[in-house]
N, C-alpha and C positions, 0 to 999 in steps of 0.2 A: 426356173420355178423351184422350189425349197420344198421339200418333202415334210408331210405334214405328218403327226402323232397318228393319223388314225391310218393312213397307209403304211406306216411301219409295222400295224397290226394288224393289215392285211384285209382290211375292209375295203368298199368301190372303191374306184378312183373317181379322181373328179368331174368335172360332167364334161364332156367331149366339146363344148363350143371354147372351152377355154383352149388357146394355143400354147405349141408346144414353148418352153423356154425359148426369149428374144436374145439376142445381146442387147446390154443395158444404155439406155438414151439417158447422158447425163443431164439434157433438156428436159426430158421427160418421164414422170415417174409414174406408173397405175397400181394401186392399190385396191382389190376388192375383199370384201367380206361377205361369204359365201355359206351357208350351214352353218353357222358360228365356226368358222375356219376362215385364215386369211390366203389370200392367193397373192403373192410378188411378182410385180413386173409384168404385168397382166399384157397382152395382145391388144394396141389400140383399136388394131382392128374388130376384135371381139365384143368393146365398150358397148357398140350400139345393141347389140345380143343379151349383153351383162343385164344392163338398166331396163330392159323390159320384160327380165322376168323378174315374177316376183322371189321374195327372199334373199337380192342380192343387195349391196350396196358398195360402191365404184369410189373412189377420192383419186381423180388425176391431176397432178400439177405437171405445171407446164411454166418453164422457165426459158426467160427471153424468145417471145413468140415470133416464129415465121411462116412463113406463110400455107405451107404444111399442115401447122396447129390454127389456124385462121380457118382451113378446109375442113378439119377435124372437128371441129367445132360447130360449123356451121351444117355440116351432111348425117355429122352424127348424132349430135345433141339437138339439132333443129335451133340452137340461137340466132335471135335475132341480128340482121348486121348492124345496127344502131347499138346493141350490147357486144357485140365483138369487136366493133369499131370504137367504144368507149374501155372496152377493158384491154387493148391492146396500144392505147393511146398515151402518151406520158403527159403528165397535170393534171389528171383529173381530180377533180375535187369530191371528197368522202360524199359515199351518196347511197339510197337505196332506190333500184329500179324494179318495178312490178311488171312482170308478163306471163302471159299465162304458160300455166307449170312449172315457172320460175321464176328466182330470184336476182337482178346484180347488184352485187354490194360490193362499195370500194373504201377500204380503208389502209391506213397508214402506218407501219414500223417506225419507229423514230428511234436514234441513236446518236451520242456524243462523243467526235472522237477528239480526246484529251488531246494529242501532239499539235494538231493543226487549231483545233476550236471552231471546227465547224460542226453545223447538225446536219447528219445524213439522214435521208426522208427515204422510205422506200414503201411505194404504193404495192396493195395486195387486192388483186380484183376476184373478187367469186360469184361463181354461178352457184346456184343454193337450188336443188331439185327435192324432190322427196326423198331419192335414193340414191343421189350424187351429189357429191360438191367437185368441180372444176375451179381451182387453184394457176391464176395466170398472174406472175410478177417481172420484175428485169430484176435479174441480177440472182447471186444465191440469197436464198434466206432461210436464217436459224430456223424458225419457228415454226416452222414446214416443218421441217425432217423430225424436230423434237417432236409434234403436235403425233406425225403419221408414228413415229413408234412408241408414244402414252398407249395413241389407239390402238395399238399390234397386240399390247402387254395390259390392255384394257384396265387400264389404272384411274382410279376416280370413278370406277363405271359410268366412261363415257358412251357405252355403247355403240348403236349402229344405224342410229337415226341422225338424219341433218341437222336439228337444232342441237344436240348435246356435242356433235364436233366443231359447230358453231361457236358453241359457246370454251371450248376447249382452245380454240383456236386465237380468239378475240382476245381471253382472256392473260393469257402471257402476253400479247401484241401491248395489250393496257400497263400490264403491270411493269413492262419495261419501259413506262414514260418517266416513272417516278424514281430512278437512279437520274435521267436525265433534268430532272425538275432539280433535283440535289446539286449536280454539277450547276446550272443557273444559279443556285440560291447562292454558293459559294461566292459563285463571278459574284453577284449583287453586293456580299458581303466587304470582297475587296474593295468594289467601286467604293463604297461605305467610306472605306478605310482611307481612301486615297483623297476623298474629300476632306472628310472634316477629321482627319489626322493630321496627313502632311499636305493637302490641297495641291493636287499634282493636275495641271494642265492636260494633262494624257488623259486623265479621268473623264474627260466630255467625251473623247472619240470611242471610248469604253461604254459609255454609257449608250450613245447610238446604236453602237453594235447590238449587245445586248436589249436594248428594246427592240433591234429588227430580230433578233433572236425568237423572243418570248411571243412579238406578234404572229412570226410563222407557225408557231408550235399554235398557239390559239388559232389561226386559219382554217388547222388542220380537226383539233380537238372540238372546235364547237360544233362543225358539221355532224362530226361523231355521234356525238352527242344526242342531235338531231336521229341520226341513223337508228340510233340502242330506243331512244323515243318511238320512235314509228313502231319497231320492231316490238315491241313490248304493250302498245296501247291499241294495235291494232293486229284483228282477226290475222294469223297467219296460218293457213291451211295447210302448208310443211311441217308447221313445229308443233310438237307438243304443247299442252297448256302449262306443265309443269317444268318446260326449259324456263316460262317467263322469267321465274323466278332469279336463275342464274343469270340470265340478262339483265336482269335489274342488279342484280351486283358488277357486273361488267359499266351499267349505267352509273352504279353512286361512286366507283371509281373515274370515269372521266368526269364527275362534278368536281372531284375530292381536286383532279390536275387544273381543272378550268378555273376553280376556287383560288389556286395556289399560285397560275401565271396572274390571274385579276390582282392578286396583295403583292406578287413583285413588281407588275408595273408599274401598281400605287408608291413601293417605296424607290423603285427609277426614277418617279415622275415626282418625287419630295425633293431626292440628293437633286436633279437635277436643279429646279426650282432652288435648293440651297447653293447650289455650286454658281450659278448664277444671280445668285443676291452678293453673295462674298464676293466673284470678280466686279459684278457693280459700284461695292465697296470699298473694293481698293481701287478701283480707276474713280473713284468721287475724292478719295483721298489725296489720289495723285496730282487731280486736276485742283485738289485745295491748297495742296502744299506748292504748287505752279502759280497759281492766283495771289499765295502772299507773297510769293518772293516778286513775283510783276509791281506788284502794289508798293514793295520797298523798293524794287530797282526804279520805280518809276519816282518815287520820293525823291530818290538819290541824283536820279534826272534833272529832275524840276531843278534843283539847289546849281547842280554844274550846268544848266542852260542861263539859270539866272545869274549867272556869273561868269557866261559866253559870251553876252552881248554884247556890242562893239559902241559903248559911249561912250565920252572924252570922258565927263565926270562919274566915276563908280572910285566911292572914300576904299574899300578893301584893295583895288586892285595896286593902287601905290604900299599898302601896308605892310610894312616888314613879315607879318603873320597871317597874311591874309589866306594863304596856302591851307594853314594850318588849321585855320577857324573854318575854313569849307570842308575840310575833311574831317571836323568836329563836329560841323552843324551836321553833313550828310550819317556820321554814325548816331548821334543822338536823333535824329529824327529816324532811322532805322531801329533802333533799341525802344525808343518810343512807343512804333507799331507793333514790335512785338509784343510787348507788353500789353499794348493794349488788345491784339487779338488772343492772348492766353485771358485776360480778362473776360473777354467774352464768348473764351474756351472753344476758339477757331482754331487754335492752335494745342 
């Protein structure tokens, strides 16, 4: 525990139910704010003592949950198992869940890593109390640790109430969809490129990819969406009236992404539509430029079958030239059809 400004100067200390300094759980981090004072590394044991008095306010994450934090949760915070059972769950889909004197809300980090071109999803499930928020994800994540020291160094006056770290929290989670919307737009621009520049066969399996891309991201963002809705239109007894506000800017941002994957689908779902009239095109051409040459070699057929047949009298077959006048007739009747299909611009 970190020695605060006002025991330097020799005033109380702090209230006895807090424990003494833990070693540090890299799983699990407690933050409270106390007097307008922050305490580090709080005693999980203590939480349940924390949160029911007044003037305090608790933010524990808890990373890669076992079964420990499944207990902790459930004796300490009194959560539901249907909400510990859903925020310890992997796939769940963006949601808000109402119970009383709490909230769970599940939302989604999204990132795009250049090397490989995959998009990594990482779910963020919170319990949202009056005077707690419980932070359960897999894995690390940035926006925890940045969010927990804004709130340390009280920047933006987020203060010490639920919806303003709410809104604190969300609100980076949003704004790093739109580096990721960029990286797509780019991928679309090449697909662009590879169509109607140099028409590269590669570009269909591009383009798949990428529409299963854009659709994950919109599976995740409309829900969202959904969530900042409720949250905003309806009575929430936790939050201020005047977080709404901020929530509606966290809201007109996932329209601003949900707006932007709907117009790259549309131009996926054009190149497509173009990259598929152009291969139809050139296999119409191929199969035209096949059909005259059948049509001549079948010319040239006709002429040497009628000049295969096995009768005593045919006047060319004695003819000193007669060789020569079939391989006459057969090229002039090929010169013929061509002629005549550039006449009728088949050719």
């Amino acid at each position: 525990m970190t020695e605060t400004p006002s025991r330097r100067r020799g005033t109380t200390s702090l209230p006895p139910l807090i424990a003494p300094p833990q070693p540090p759980d890299p799983r699990r981090v407690a933050v409270c704010r106390t007097e307008g004072r922050f305490v580090h590394r709080v005693n999980p044991a203590d939480i349940g003592e924390l949160i029911g008095q007044p003037g305090q306010f608790v933010w524990l994450d808890i990373q890669d949950p076992q079964e420990d934090d499944e207990a902790l949760l459930r004796e300490v915070f009194g959560f539901h198992p249907l909400a510990i059972e859903d925020a310890t769950r992997h796939h769940e889909r963006p949601k808000v869940d109402f119970y009383q004197g709490y909230y769970l809300l599940v939302f989604y980090a999204i990132s795009y890593d250049r090397e490989s071109g995959w998009l990594v999803t990482q779910p963020l499930n919170l319990f949202i109390g009056s005077n707690y928020i419980v932070s359960v994800h897999r894995g690390p994540l940035a926006v925890i640790d940045e969010t927990i020291e804004r709130w340390q160094r009280n920047e933006e006056g987020l203060g010490w109430e639920a919806g303003g770290l709410l809104y604190a929290l969300l609100d980076p989670i949003v704004d790093d969809y739109f580096p990721v919307i960029d990286e797509l737009a780019e991928r679309v621009e090449g697909i662009e490129e590879q169509i109607f520049a140099r028409f590269e066969p590669s570009a269909l399996q591009e383009v798949f990819a990428l529409k299963r891309d854009l659709l994950s991201i919109r599976r995740i963002v409309a829900p969202e969406r959904d969530v900042l809705s409720v949250l905003i239109r309806r009575e929430v007894p936790i939050f201020d009236r005047h977080i709404v506000v901020y929530l509606q800017d966290v809201y007109d941002h996932l329209i601003r992404v949900t707006d932007s994957l709907d117009t790259y689908r549309d131009l996926l779902a054009s190149a497509l539509d173009v990259f598929l009239s152009v291969q139809s095109n050139q296999l119409n051409q191929i199969v035209k430029a096949l059909t005259i040459a059948s049509i001549i070699l079948m010319s040239d057929a006709l002429i040497a079958g009628i000049y295969g047949m096995n009768f005593d009298v045919m006047p060319e077959l004695r003819w000193a030239y007669g060789y020569l006048w079939a391989l006459g007739l057969m090229a002039a009747v090929s010169l013929g059809l061509i002629l005549f299909f550039r006449w009728r611009r088949w050719l």
